[in-house]
C-alpha positions in Angstrom: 120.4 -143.2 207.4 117.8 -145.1 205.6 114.7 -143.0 205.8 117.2 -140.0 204.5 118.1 -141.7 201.3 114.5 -142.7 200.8 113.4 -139.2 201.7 115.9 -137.7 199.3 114.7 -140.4 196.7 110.8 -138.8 197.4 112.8 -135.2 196.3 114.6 -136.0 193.3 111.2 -138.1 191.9 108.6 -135.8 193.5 106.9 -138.1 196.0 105.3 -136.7 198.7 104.8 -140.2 200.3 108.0 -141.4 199.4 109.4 -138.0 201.6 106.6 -138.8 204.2 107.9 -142.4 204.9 111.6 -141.0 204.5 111.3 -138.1 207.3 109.2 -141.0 209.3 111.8 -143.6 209.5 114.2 -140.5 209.6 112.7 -139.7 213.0 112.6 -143.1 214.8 116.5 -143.0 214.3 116.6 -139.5 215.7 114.3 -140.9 218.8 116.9 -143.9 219.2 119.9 -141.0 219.5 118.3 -139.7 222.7 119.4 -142.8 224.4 123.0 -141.8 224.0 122.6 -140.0 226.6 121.9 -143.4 229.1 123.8 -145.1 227.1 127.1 -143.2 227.9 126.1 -143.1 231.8 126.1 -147.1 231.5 129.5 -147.1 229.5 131.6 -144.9 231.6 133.1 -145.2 235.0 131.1 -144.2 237.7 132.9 -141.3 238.8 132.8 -139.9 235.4 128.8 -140.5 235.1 127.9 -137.3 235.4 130.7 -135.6 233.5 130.0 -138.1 230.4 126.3 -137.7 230.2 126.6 -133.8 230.4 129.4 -133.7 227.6 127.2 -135.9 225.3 124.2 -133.4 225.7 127.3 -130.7 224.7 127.6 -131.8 221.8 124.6 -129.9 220.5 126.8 -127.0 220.6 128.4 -128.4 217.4 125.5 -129.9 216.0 123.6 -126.0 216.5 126.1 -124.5 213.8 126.8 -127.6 211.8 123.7 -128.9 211.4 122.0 -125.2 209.4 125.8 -125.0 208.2 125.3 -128.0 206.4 121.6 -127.2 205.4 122.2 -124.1 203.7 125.5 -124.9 202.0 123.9 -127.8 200.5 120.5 -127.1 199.9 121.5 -126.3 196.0 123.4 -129.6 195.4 120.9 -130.4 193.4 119.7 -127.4 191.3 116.6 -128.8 189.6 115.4 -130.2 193.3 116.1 -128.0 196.0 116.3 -129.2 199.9 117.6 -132.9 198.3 121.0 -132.1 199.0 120.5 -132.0 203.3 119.5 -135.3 202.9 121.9 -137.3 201.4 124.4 -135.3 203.5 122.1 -136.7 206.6 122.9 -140.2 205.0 126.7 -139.6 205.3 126.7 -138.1 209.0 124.5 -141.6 209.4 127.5 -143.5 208.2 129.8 -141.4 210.0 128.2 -142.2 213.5 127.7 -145.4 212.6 131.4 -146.1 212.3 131.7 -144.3 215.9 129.3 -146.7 217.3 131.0 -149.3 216.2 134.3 -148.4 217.9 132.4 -148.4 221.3 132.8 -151.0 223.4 130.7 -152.4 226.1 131.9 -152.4 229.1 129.2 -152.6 231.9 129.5 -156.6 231.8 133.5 -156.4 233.0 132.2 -153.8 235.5 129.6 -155.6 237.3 131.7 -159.2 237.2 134.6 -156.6 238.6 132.2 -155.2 241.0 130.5 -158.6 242.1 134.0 -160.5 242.6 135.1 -157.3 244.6 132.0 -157.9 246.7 133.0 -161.7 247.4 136.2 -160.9 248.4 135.2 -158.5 250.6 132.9 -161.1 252.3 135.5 -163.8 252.8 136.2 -164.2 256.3 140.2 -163.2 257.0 142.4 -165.0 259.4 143.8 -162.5 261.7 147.2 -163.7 264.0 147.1 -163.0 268.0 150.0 -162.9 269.8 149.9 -163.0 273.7 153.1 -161.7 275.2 151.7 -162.5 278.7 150.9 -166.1 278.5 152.3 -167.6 276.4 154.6 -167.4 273.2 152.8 -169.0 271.0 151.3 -167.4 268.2 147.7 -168.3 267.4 145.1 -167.9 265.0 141.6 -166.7 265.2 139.0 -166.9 262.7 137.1 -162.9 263.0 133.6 -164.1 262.7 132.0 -163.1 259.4 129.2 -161.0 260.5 131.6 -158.6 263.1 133.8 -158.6 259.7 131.0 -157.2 257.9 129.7 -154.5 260.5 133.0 -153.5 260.9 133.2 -153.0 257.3 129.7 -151.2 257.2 130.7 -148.7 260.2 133.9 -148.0 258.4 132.1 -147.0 254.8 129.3 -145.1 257.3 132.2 -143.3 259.1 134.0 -142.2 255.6 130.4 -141.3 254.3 129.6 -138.8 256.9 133.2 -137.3 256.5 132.3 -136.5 252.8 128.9 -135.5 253.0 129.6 -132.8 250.9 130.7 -135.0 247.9 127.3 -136.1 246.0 128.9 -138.2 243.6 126.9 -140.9 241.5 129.8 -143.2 243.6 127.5 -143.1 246.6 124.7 -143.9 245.3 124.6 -147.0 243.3 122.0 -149.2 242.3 121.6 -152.8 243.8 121.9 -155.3 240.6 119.8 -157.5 241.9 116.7 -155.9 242.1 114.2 -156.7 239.3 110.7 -155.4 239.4 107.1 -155.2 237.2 107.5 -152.1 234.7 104.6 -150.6 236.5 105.9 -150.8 239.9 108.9 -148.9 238.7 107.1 -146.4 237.1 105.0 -146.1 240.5 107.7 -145.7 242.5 108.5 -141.9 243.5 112.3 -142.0 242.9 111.1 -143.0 239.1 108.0 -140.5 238.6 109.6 -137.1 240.0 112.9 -137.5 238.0 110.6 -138.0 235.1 108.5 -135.3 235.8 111.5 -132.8 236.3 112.8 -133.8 232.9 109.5 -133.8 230.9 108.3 -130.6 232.1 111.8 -128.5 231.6 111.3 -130.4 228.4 108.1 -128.9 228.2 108.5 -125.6 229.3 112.0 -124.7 226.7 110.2 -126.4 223.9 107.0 -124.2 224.0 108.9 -120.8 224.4 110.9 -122.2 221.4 108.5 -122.9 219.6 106.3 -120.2 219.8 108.9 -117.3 220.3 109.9 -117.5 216.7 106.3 -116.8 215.4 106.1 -113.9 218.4 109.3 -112.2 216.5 107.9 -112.8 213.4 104.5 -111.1 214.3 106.7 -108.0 215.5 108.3 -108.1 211.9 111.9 -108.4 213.1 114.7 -109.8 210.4 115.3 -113.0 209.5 118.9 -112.3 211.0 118.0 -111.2 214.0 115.7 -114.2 214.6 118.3 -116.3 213.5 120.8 -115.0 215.8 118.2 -115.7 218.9 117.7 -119.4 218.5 121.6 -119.9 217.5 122.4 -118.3 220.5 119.5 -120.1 222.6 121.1 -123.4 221.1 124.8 -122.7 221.8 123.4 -122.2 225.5 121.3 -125.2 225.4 124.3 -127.6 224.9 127.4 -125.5 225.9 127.2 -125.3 229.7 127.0 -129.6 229.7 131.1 -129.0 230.0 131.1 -128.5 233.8 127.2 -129.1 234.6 128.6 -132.9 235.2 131.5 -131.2 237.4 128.2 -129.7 239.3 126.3 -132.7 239.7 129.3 -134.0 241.1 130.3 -131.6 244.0 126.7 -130.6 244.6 123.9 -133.4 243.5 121.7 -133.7 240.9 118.4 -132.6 242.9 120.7 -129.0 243.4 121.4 -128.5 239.8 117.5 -129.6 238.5 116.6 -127.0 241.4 118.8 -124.5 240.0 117.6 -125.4 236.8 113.9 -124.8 237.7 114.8 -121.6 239.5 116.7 -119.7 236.4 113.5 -120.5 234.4 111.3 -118.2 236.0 114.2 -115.1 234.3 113.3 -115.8 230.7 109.3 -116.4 231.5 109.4 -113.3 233.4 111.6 -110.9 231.0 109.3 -112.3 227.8 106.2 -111.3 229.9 107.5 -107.7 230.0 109.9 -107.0 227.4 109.6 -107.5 223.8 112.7 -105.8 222.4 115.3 -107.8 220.8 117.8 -108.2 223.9 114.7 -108.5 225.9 114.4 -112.2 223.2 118.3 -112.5 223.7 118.5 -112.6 227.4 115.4 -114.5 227.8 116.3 -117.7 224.9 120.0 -117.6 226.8 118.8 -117.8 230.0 116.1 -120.8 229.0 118.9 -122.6 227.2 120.6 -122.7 230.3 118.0 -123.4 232.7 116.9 -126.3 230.5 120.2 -128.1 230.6 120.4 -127.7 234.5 117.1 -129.0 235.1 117.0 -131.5 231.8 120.2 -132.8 233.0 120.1 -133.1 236.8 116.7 -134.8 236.3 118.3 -137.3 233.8 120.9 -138.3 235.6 118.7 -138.6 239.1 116.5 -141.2 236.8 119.5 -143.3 235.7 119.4 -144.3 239.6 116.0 -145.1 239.7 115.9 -148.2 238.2 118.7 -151.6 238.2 120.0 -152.6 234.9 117.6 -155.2 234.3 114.8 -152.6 234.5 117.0 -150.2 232.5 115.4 -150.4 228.4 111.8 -150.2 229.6 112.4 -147.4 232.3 114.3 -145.4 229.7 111.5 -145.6 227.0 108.6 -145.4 229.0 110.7 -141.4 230.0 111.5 -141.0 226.8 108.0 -141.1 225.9 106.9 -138.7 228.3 109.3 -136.1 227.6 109.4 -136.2 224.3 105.6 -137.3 223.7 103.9 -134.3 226.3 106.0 -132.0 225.3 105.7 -132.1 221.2 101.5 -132.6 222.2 101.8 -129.6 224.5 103.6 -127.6 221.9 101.1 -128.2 219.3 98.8 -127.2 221.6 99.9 -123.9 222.4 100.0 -123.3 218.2 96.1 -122.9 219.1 96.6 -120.8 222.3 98.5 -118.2 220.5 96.7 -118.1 217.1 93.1 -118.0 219.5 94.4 -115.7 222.4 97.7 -114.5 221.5 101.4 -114.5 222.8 100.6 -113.5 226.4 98.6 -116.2 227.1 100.8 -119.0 225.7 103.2 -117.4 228.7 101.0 -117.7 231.4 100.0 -121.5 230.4 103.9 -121.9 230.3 104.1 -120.0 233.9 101.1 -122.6 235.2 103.5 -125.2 234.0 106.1 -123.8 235.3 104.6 -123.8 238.8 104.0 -127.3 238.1 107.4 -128.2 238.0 108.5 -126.4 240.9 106.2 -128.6 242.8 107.5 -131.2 241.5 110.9 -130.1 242.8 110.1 -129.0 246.0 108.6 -132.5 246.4 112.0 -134.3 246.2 114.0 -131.7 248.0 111.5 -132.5 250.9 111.9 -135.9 250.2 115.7 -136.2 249.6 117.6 -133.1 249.3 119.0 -133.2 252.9 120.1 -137.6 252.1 120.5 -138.3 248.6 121.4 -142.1 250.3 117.6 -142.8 250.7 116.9 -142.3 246.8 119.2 -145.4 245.9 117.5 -148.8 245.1 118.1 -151.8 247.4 117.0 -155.1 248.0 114.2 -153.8 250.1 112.8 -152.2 247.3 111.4 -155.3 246.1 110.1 -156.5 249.4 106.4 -156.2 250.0 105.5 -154.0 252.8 
C-alpha cells in the first residue's frame, strides 16, 4: 500500500528512484501475501486444511482478469502520466485487504488449549463399576489402571485407522506441539527438504515456460491477442482447479496429487517441443497451469506437516525463499539460454529439471506413499539417535 503511493508519487513527479523504491517496498508486501496461503492452513479447522489452502490459491482466478482489468482501464487516469493510475488503484485494493485482514481472527490458540485439555481428559483414569452376580451383591469399584486405559485407547484409534486407510486427511496426521528444534535441523530433515523441493521446482519449471513462452510467440510474430488469450487462459488454469484440488488431497493425499502434478507436466514440455501452432501454446499453458497447482499445492500442504508451530515462521520463509528465490534466478537465467541458443534449448534445461523433480517425487513415494503416518512429527523427532 505504501510503496504504491510512493511509486505513483515517482510517476506523477518523474522519479525513477522514487518508482524504484515504490515497486521495491511494493514487492516485500507482495512476498508477505504468499504466506496467506500457511496462514489460512493454521486458521482453519483441520478437516478443512486442505480445502482452505487450495481455495486461497483460487483466488488467482479472480485476480488473472481483475488485476489487467484494472491495469488497462486505468492506465489513462492520469492523462499527462500514463501507467500512474494502476498504482493508486493498487493502494486502494491495499486498503481493501487490509480491512479483510483485520476481520480475521486467530484461532489456533483456542485450538490447541481445546486440543491439549481434550488430551488431559482423555488421560484421566475412569472409575469403572463391577458387579458380581455370583458372589456377592455388592457393587464395587475398580480403578482401570492408567496405562491399560491408554493402550486400550491407542488399539482403538489403531483399529479405526486401518479401517479408513483410504481417507488421507490432514486429521491423521498432525503435528506433535511440543516438538521444538534448531532451524537447521528442520531444514535437514527429509520430511522438510522434499516437500520443499517439490514446491520449488514445479515453481521452477511453470515459471520458466511462462516466462520465456511469451517471447517464443512473439519471435513467431503472433498477435498481441492471441498471446494474450494464452497466458489468460494459462492463469485461469493456474488458480481455478484449487476448488476441489483440497477435496483431492483429502480422499487421496498430498504425495498423490504432487505426483499427479509432476506427471501432467511432462504434456505441456512435450507438446511445446513439437508443436508450435497456437493450440499447440493453448494446450500446453493449460495443461502447465494445471500441473503446477497439483504439484505446487500437494507439496505445500505436505510442508505445513513438516514442522510444529513453534518452528512454523522460520520453516515457512526459509521455503519461501527457495521457491520464489531459484526460481526468479533460474528464470533470468534461461533469458540467456534462449537469446544464446534459442527456444529448444530452454526446453530441454526445463525437461533436465523436470527429471529433477520427478526424482524428487519418486523419493517420497518410496519413502511414504504406501504410510503417510510415518511423515508426521513426534516427540522422537527431537531425540538423538
Amino acid at each position: 500500500m505504501f510503496g504504491s503511493i510512493v511509486a505513483m508519487i515517482g510517476m506523477l513527479v518523474s522519479s525513477i528512484p522514487a518508482l524504484l523504491i515504490g515497486c521495491f517496498v511494493t514487492g516485500i508486501g507482495l512476498g508477505y501475501g504468499h504466506f496467506y496461503r500457511f496462514a489460512v492452513i493454521e486458521l482453519s479447522p483441520e478437516e478443512m486444511q486442505s480445502w482452505a489452502m487450495s481455495t486461497t490459491l483460487s483466488s488467482g482466478c479472480i485476480s488473472g482478469f481483475l488485476g489487467p482489468t484494472l491495469g488497462l482501464g486505468t492506465s489513462d487516469m492520469f492523462p499527462s502520466f500514463p501507467y500512474a493510475g494502476p498504482y493508486l488503484i493498487m493502494c486502494l485494493l491495499g486498503v481493501v485487504n487490509l480491512c479483510a485482514l483485520y476481520t480475521v481472527k486467530d484461532i489456533s490458540g483456542r485450538r490447541a488449549a481445546a486440543e491439549s485439555t481434550s488430551t488431559d481428559e482423555s488421560c484421566t483414569s475412569p472409575i469403572h463399576t463391577i458387579e458380581d452376580s455370583k458372589e456377592t451383591d455388592t457393587s464395587v469399584t475398580v480403578e482401570v489402571d492408567t496405562a491399560a486405559t491408554l493402550a486400550s485407547l491407542d488399539n482403538h484409534r489403531s483399529s479405526h485407522s486401518q479401517s479408513h486407510s483410504h481417507n488421507r486427511s490432514i486429521n491423521h496426521h498432525r503435528i506433535d506441539r511440543n516438538i521444538h528444534r534448531p532451524l537447521l535441523t528442520v531444514i535437514k530433515s527429509a520430511r522438510f527438504l522434499i516437500p520443499c523441493a517439490l514446491t520449488t521446482l514445479a515453481q521452477t519449471i511453470m515459471f520458466v515456460v511462462m516466462v520465456n513462452v511469451g517471447l517464443e510467440m512473439k519471435s513467431l510474430s503472433y498477435t498481441y491477442l492471441t498471446e494474450s488469450l494464452v497466458f489468460d487462459l494459462h492463469f485461469f488454469f493456474m488458480f481455478f482447479p484449487g476448488f476441489f484440488t483440497g477435496n483431492l488431497i483429502n480422499q487421496f493425499g498430498p504425495l498423490q496429487i504432487a505426483f499427479a502434478g509432476f506427471a501432467l507436466m511432462a504434456m505441456p514440455i512435450s507438446v511445446l517441443l513439437s508443436v508450435t501452432s497456437d493450440w499447440g501454446f493453448y494446450i500446453s499453458m493449460i495443461s502447465m497451469g494445471v500441473a503446477w497447482n497439483f504439484a505446487f499445492t500437494g507439496g505445500t500442504v505436505l510442508l505445513s506437516w513438516s514442522y510444529s508451530p513453534t518452528e512454523k515462521t522460520a520453516a515457512q520463509a526459509v521455503n519461501d525463499v527457495a521457491v520464489f528465490g531459484l526460481s526468479s534466478l533460474v528464470a533470468l537465467l534461461s533469458g540467456l539460454v534462449l537469446s544464446e541458443f534459442g527456444w529448444t534449448a530452454v526446453l530441454y534445461a526445463v525437461l533436465l529439471i523436470y527429471v529433477v523433480g520427478m526424482t524428487f517425487v519418486v523419493a517420497a513415494w518410496v519413502k511414504w506413499g504406501h504410510n503417510l503416518q510415518d511423515f508426521s512429527l513426534t516427540v522422537e523427532d527431537t531425540k538423538s539417535p
